[in-house]
C-alpha positions as CSV (number, residue, x, y, z in Angstrom):
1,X,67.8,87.7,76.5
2,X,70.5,85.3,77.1
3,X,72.6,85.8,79.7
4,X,76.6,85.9,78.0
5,X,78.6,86.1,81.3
6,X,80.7,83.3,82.4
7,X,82.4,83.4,85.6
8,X,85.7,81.3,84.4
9,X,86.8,84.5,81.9
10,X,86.0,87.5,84.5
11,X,88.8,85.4,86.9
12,X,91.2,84.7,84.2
13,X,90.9,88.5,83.2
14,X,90.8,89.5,87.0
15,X,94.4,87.1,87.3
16,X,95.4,89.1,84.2
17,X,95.4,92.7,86.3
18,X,98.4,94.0,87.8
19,X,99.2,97.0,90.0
20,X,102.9,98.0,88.3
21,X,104.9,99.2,90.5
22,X,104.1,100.6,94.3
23,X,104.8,103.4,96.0
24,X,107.4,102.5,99.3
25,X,105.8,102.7,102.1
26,X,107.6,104.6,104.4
27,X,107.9,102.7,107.8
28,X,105.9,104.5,110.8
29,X,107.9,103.5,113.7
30,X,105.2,101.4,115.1
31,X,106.1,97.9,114.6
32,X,102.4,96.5,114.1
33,X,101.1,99.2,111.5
34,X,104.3,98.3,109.7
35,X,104.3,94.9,109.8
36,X,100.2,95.5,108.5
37,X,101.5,97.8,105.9
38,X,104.7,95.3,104.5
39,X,101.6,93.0,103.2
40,X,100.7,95.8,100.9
41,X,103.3,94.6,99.0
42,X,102.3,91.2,98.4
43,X,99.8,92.5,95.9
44,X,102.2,93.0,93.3
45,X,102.4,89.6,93.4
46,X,98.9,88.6,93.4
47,X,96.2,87.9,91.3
48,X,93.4,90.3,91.6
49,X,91.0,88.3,92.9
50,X,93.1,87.8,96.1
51,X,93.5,91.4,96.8
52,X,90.4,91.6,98.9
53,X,91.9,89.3,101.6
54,X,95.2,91.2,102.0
55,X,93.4,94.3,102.5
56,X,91.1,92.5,105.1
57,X,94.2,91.8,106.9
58,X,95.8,94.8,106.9
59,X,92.4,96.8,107.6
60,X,92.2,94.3,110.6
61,X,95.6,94.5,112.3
62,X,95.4,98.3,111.7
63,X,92.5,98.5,113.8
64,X,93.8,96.1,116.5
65,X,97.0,98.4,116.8
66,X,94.4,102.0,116.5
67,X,92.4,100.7,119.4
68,X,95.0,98.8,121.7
69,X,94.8,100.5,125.0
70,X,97.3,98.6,126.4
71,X,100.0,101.7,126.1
């Protein structure tokens, strides 16, 4: 069996996908989880493929603000 997938047209169809249009995110008054937050929007912008490290951003300056015990 031959094997038919080829990398190059899963990222041009990956680039292809788009999200629409996004929800506002409503600010939380906490100016680190909202500046996190504000990259969400990038993604509208963004291929795909790049999504990943947006949300490996946010995910991480989330966590820095949740376990900041400097407060």
């Amino acid at each position: 069996m031959e094997n038919t997938f080829e990398p190059e047209i899963a990222q041009n169809h990956q680039s292809e996908l788009s999200l629409g249009a996004l929800k506002p995110i409503i600010p939380s008054g906490d100016g680190r989880v909202d500046g996190a937050t504000e990259r969400l929007n990038e993604l509208t912008n963004l291929p795909a493929i790049e999504h990943v490290a947006v949300y490996e951003d946010v995910h991480r300056r989330l966590h820095d603000a949740l376990t900041d015990n400097s407060e």
